[in-house]
N, C-alpha and C positions, 0 to 999 in steps of 0.2 A: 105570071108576068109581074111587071111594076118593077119599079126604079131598083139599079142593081144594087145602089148606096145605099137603102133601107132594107134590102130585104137579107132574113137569114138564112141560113140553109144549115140545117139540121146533120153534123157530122156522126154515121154508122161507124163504126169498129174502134169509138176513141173509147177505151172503159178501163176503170180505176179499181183496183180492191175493194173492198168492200169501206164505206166507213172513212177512205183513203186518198188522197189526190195524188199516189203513184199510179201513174199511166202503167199497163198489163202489156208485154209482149207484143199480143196482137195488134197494136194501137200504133206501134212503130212503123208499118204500113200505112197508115191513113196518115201519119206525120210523114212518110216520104212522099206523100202524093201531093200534100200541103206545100211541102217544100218546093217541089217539082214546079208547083203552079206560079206562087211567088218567084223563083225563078224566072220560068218563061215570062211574067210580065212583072220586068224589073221595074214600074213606077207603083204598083199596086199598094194599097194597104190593105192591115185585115184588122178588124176585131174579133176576138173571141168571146163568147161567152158560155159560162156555165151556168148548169141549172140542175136543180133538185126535185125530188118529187115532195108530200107536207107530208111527210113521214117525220117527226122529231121537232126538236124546236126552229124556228124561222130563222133565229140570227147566225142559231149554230149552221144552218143546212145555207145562208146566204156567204158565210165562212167561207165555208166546204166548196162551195160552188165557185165561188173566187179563185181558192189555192186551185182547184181541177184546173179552171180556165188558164191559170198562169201556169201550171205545167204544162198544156200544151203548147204555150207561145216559149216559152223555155223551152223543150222538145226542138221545137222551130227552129230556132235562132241556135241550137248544138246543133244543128245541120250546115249554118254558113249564112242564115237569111238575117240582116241587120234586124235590130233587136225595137231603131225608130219605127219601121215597118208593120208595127204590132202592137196592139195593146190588148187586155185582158180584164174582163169583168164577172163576176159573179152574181146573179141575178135570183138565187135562192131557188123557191119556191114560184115564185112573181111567171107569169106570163105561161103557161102549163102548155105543154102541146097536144093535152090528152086532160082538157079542165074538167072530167069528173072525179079521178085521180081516185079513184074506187076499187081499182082490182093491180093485181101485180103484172100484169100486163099495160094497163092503163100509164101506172107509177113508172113501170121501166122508159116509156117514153119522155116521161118528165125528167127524168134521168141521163140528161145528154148535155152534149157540148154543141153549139152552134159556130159560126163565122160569119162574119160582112164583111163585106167589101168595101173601105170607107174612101177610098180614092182608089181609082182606075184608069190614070191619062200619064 
């Protein structure tokens, strides 16, 4: 629950080379789903965000997480969805979805792209 404007939701299938903020194949599905959505509700906004696991240095991995983010809102917007509609953050290592961040399972979940909702009327 709780407010749609604050909360994230954690995007499965968006994944990069290694090292890389080229979105992978499989990823072009979960960017047509995105698209699909903002379509159906054409007042919507999104943010995106990236994020990394603390594997490497912080500024480099808050980088990284940035370019991820903006490749998927680019993704987006080579679909047809205005580009005001969207904005894109990188959040590094910050805010962990898995804050032990101890094992390679733990890391891979820190290892995602999230979205909000920032207006929905």
């Amino acid at each position: 629950k709780g407010d749609l404007k604050t909360s994230w939701f954690n995007m499965d299938r968006l994944l990069f080379k290694t090292g890389s903020s080229e979105l992978n194949e499989v990823s072009m599905d979960q960017i047509n789903n995105l698209n699909e959505i903002l379509k159906a509700y054409g007042n919507a906004t999104f943010k995106v965000g990236g994020y990394t696991d603390n594997v490497g240095n912080p500024e480099s991995n808050k980088k990284l997480s940035g370019e991820r983010a903006t490749s998927v809102m680019n993704a987006i917007v080579a679909k047809g969805i205005d580009a005001k509609r969207l904005e894109a953050e990188g959040y590094g290592q910050e805010h962990p979805a898995c804050p032990a961040n101890d094992t390679d399972e733990c890391k891979a979940k820190n290892r995602r792209v999230s979205v909000r909702v920032t207006k929905c009327n």
